[in-house]
N, C-alpha and C positions, 0 to 999 in steps of 0.2 A: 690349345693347339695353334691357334691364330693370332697369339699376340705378337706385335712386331718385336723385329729381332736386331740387338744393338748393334750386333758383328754378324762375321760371317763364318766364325770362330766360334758364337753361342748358337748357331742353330740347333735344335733337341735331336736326340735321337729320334722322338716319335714321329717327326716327318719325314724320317729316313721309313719308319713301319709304314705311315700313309703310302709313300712311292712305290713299298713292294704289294703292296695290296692293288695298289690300282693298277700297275702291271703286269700282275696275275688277269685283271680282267680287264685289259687293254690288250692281253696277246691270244684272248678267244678265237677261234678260227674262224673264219668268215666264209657262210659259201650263197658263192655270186648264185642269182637267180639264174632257173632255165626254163620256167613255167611260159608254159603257153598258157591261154583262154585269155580272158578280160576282154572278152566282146560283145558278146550280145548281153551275157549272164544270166540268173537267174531270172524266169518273169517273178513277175511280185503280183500279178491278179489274180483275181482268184473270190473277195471277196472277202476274208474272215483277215484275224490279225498274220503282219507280216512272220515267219517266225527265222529270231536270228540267232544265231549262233554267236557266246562270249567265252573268249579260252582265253585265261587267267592261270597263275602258277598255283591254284591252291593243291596241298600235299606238296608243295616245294621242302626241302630241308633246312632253307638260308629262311632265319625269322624275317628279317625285312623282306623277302620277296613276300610271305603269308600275308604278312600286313597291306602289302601293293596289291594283293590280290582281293584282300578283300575291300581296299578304297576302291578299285575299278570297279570289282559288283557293283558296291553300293552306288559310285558314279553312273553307273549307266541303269541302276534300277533311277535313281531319280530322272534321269532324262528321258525314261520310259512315261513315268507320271509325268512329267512335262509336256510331252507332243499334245496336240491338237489337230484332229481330222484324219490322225489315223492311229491304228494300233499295232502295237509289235507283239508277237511271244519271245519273249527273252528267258534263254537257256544256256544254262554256265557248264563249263565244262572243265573240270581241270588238269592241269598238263604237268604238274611236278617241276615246274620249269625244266622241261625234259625232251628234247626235240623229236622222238620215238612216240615217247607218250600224248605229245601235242597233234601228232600226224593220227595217231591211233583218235584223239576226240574229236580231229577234223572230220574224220570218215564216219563217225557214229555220229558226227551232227548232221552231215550229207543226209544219213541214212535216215536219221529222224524229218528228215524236209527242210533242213536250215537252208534259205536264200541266198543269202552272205555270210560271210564271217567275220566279227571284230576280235581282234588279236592275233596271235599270242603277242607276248614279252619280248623276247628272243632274238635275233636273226637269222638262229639256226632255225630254230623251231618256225618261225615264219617262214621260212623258206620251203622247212620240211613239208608245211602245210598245204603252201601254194603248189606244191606240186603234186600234192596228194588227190586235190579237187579239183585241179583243171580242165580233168575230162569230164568233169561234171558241170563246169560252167559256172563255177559259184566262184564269186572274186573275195577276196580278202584284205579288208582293211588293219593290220599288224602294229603295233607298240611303236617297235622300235623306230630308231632315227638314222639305221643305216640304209645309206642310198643304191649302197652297193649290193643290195639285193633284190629294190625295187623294179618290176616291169612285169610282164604278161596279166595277171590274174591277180598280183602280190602288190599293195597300195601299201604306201606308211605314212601314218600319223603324226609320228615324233617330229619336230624342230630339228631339220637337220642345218650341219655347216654352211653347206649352200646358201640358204635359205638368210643364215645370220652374217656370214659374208656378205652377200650381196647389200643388204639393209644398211651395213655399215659403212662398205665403200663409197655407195650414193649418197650418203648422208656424210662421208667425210668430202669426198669433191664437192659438195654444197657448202663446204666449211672454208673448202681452200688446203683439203690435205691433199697431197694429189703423189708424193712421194712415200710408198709405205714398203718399211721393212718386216717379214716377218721371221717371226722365231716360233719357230714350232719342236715340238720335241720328236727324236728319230726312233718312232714307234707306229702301229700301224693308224691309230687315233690321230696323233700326231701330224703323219704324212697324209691323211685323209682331210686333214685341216688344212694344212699348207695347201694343198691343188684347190679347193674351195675359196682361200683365198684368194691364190692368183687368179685363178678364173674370173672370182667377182673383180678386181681390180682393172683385169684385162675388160669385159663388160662395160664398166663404169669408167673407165676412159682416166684412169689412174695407171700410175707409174709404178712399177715391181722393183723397189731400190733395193733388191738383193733380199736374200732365204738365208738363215741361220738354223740348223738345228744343233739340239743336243741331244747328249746320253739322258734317259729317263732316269735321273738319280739324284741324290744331293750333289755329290759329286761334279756330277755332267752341269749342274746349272752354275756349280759358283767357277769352274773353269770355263766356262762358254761366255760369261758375265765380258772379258775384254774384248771377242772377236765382233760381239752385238755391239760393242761401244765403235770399235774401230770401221766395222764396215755401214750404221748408220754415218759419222762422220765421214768420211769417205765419199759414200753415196748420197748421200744433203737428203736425207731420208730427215724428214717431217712426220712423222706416225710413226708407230712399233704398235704392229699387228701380232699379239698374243694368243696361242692355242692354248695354253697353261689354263688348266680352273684350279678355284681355290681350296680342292681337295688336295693338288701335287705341288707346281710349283709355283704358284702364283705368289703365295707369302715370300715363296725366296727373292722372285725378281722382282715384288713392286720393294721391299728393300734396300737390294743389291743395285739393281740397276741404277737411282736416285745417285747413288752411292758413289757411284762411277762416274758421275755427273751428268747422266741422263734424266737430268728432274722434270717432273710432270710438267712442272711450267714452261721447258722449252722445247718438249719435243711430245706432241698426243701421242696416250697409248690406248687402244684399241682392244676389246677381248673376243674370244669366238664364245665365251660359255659365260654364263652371269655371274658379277661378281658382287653381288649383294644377298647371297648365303653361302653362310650361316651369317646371322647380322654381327659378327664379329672382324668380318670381312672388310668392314667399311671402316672400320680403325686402320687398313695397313696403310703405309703411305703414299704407295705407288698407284694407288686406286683413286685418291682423290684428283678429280676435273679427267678422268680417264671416261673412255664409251664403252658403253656393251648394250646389248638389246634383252627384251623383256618383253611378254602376252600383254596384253590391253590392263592395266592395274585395275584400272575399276571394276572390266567385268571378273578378273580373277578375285575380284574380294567379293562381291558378288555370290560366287560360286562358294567361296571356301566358308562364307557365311548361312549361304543354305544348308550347304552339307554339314556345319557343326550343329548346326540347329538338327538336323534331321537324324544324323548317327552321333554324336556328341563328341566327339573330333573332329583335327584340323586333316584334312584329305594329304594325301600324297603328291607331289610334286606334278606327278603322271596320271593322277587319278581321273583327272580332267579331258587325257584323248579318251578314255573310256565314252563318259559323256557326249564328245562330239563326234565319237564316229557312229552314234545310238542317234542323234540330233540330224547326222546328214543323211541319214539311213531314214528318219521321219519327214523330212522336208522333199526328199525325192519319193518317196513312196505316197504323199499326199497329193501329189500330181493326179494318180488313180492309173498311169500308164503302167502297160505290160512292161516295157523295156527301161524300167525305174533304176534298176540296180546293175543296170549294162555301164559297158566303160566308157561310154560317151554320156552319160547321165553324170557318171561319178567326178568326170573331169569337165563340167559344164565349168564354163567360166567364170559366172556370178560367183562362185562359191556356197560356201556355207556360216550361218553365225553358231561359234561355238562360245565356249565359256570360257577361254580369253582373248577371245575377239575372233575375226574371220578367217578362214580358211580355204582352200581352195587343191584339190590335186593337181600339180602339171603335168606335161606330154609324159612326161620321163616318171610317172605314178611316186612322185613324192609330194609331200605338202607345200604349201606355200603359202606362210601363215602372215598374218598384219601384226606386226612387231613394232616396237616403239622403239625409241632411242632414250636410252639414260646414263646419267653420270653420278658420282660421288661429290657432293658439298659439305663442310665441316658434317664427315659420316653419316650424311643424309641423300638418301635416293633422291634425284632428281628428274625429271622427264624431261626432256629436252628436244624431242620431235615425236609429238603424238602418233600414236597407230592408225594408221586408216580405219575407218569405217565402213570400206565396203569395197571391191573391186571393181563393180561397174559390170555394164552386162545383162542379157536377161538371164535369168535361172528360174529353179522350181518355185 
């Protein structure tokens, strides 16, 4: 599916299927958060183990979610065995990937005593959640990576755009790239990408040389291919800031773009989503000496090494916020204070160490994880500006 493509005339039909699939689930509906709570939360004294609540898609009907469901059990039972100095009861619940069904196991984990709650998947269903417990004061640490539901009682886990934007920009004005154009695709992934970029841009004291989108399509990418050429030129735009991953169009424009004479060698491209999987990814052309970011590599192999040893599989991509939100949930509750799992505990500033690497909630209750900087070398990952190791700060 990912070998490079000679023309723009042989691209396969099957990346014409990739596109409509991913924008079937690129055009989910979103609903903005309206939850209150995330204040005090639940106390966590008391004395016996904490007990938390894990809602996971199991009885989902999509086989890959079954499979995500059951890496995150397994992830956060191991991070369970892992604490030291305190104890959790960890209790699954599962929600069909089904935002009805998710709100229905938030409320029977309420009811069973759960403190907090890790997951769901979702952002409906996270949402549905967070609003469900509110008046109960239990906060909710969720899957997902969209920002745009995060706030009251509702935390997220996932690596959001923000997050990899910002990493990038500061790392390219360290470079000397300080003019960036992006192309983003005209969808709502897409357009959620673009404003994350300029925002970090704007932040980091970089130059917005102009926004390009296109149609979400084969199509929309090999006609959009001259306006990206003409308005970097144009704009003396030094970078090409990509939302594209290499499930959609990423094969088309590291390609096409070269092609057009935008070759890697004289203008950095930049990506919002990693472009080292599938490891076939690293063959296209447009990806070599290109940036993207990446968790801490060591401790992610780390993790995906316990866990094969433990369940006899390679964990899920995602398997691992499981883990760390079971990890910050143990490091605050070892404290021994009543207001552990309040929302000023959750968003101390030290952070957390998870399993690949640090993590931290901001003001705005999304993550803000220690990302590294890497590139492509003859098809070979490179690191190129290590992750931090710690935030700084006192914490639990």
């Amino acid at each position: 599916m990912f070998a490079v493509l000679t023309s723009a005339r042989k691209v396969p039909g099957l990346i014409a299927v990739v596109f409509s699939v991913l924008w079937l689930a690129a055009c989910q509906p979103v609903s903005m958060s309206g939850t209150g709570g995330g204040g005090s939360g639940q106390s966590a004294s008391g004395g016996g183990p904490v007990p938390v609540a894990l809602l996971v898609p199991h009885g989902s009907s999509v086989p890959q979610e079954q499979k995500l469901a059951r890496d995150l059990e397994n992830a956060a039972r191991l991070a369970t065995a892992d604490l030291s100095g305190t104890k959790i009861d960890l209790r699954v619940y599962g929600t069909a990937g089904n935002p009805a069904q998710a709100q229905t196991a938030a409320m029977n984990a309420v009811a069973d005593g759960a403190k907090i709650i890790i997951g769901p998947l979702h952002a409906e269903s996270a949402n549905a959640v967070a609003v469900a417990v509110a008046n109960d004061g239990v906060n909710v640490m969720a899957f997902s990576n969209n920002s745009t539901i995060a706030g009251g009682n509702l935390f997220i886990l996932g690596q959001t755009f923000s997050d990899t934007a910002d990493r990038l920009a500061e790392y390219a004005v360290r470079q000397g790239k300080s003019r960036v154009l992006t192309v983003y695709s005209d969808n709502l992934s897409g357009r959620l990408g673009k404003q994350a970029i300029e925002q970090a841009l704007m932040q980091n004291g970089a130059t917005a040389a102009g926004s390009v989108g296109y149609q979400f399509s084969q199509d929309g990418v090999v006609k959009v291919i001259p306006q990206i050429k003409s308005t970097a030129e144009q704009n003396g735009a030094d970078a090409i800031f990509l939302t594209a991953n290499t499930a959609g169009a990423l094969p088309l424009f590291s390609q096409m773009l070269p092609e057009a004479g935008l070759r890697p060698d004289t203008i950095q491209y930049m990506g919002l989503s990693r472009w080292d999987t599938p490891p076939q990814t690293l063959e296209l052309p447009g990806v070599q000496g290109g940036w993207f970011t990446m968790p801490n590599p060591q401790r992610s192999a780390q993790f995906r090494g316990r866990f094969e040893a433990a369940y006899g599989s390679q964990p899920h991509a995602l398997a691992g916020l499981a883990y760390d939100g079971i990890a910050a949930v143990g490091a605050l509750t070892k404290s021994g204070r009543s207001d552990a799992l309040s929302r000023a505990a959750l968003t101390q500033s030290a952070g957390f160490q998870g399993v690949n690497g640090v993590f931290r909630f901001g003001p705005d209750n999304t993550t803000d994880r220690g990302l590294a900087v890497a590139t492509v070398r003859n098809n070979q990952v490179v690191v190129i500006d290590p992750a931090p190791q710690g935030f700084g700060g006192a914490g639990f």
